[in-house]
Structures are given as C-alpha cells and as structure tokens.
N, C-alpha and C positions, 0 to 999 in steps of 0.2 A: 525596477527590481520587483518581481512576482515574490510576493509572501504565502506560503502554506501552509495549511493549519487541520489539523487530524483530529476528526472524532468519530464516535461511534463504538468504542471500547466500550468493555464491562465484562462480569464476571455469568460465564455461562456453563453449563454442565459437557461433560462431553456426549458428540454427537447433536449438539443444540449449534445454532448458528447465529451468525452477527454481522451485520453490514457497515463496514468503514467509510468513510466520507474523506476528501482532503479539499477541501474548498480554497481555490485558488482567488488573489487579490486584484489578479490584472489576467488578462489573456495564455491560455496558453495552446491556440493555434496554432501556434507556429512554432511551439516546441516538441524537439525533436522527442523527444523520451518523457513518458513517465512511469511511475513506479511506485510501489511497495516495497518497505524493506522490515525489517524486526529482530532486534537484538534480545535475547532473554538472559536471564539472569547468569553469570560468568561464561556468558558465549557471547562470539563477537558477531558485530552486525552481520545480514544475510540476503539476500534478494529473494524478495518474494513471488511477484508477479510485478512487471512491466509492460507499455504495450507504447508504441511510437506515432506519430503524427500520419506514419503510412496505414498503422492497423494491425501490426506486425506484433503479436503477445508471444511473450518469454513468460515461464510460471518454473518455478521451484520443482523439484523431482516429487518432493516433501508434499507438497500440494498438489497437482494437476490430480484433477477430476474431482477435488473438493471447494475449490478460491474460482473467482471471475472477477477480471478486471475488466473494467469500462472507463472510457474514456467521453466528456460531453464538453465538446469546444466550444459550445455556445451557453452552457450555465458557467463553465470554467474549474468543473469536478473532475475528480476520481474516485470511483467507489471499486472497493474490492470485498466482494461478496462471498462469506466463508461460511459453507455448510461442515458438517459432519465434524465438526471441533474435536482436535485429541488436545489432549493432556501438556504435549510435547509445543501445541502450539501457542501456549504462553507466551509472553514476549509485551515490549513494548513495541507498536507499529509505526512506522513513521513514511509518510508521501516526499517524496523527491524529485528531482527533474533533471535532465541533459540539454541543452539547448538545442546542439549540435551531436552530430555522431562525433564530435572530437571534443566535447566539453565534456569537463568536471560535473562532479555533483553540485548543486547547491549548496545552501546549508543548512544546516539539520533543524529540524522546530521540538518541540515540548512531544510528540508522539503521544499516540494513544494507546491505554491499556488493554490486554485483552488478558482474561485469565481463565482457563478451561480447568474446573476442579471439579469432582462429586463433591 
C-alpha cells in the first residue's frame, strides 16, 4: 500500500510561485500514473497535471505554460512546480496515483493548501 503525503502549500501573492512536493511511502516505479489534482472551495475536484511511468504529461488547459510536473522514481516524488499564480488558482492540492491504465484512483490524503490573494 503506497501512502502519499502533500506539502509545499501556503499563501502567495499573485504571479509569485510555489513548489509542491507529494512524497511517496514505498516505490512508485512501476506505477502507471501520477498526478495532481485541486478542489477549491464549492467546486468539485479537478485534474491538474499528471505525467505516467512512460513520461507522457497531461496538464490542465487552466495551467499549461505556468505548472511543471516531474516525476523522480528513485527518491519516490512528485513535485509540481507553479509559477505565475492567479487568484482563480486557489484550491486545496492533492498527489494521486493509477497503477495501471485500468485502475482507479487511490485514496485521497489531507492535501495541501495553496492560496493566491493580494
């Protein structure tokens, strides 16, 4: 059972930036998917940026060309790296995994804050 655990939240101005962390418990080699997602307040979860065991990254419409995700099989991270912070990108963040192209999500952890205000 791979446990994940998200940090790197806080409160940043807009246009300032912030690097997420989801430090994995046991290996995740050999998993198929992982990801970024972020629910903000009365909106439902959302996909952020993902990127797969082949290298293959998905990123949000919302985001590309401001978020970078990476993937390090040998510390067992995912950092997703957000410059140019708007407002809208509020949210609580949270790292997830697919094992397989045919599995489910995981389950969801405590998530990190991100809050972009003047």
């Amino acid at each position: 059972q791979v446990q994940l655990v998200e940090s790197g939240g806080g409160l940043v101005q807009p246009g300032g930036s912030l690097t997420l962390s989801c430090a994995a418990s046991g290996s995740i080699a050999k998993i198929y998917a992982m990801g970024w997602y972020r629910q903000a307040p009365g909106k439902q979860r959302e996909s952020v940026a993902s990127i797969t065991s082949g290298g293959t990254i998905n990123y949000a419409d919302s985001v590309k060309g401001r978020f970078t995700i990476s993937r390090d099989n040998v510390k067992n991270t995912v950092n997703l790296q957000m410059n140019s912070l708007k407002p809208e990108d509020t949210a609580v963040y949270y790292c997830n995994f697919r094992r397989t192209p045919l599995s489910g999500f995981g389950s969801w952890g405590q998530g990190t804050q991100v809050t972009v205000s003047s």
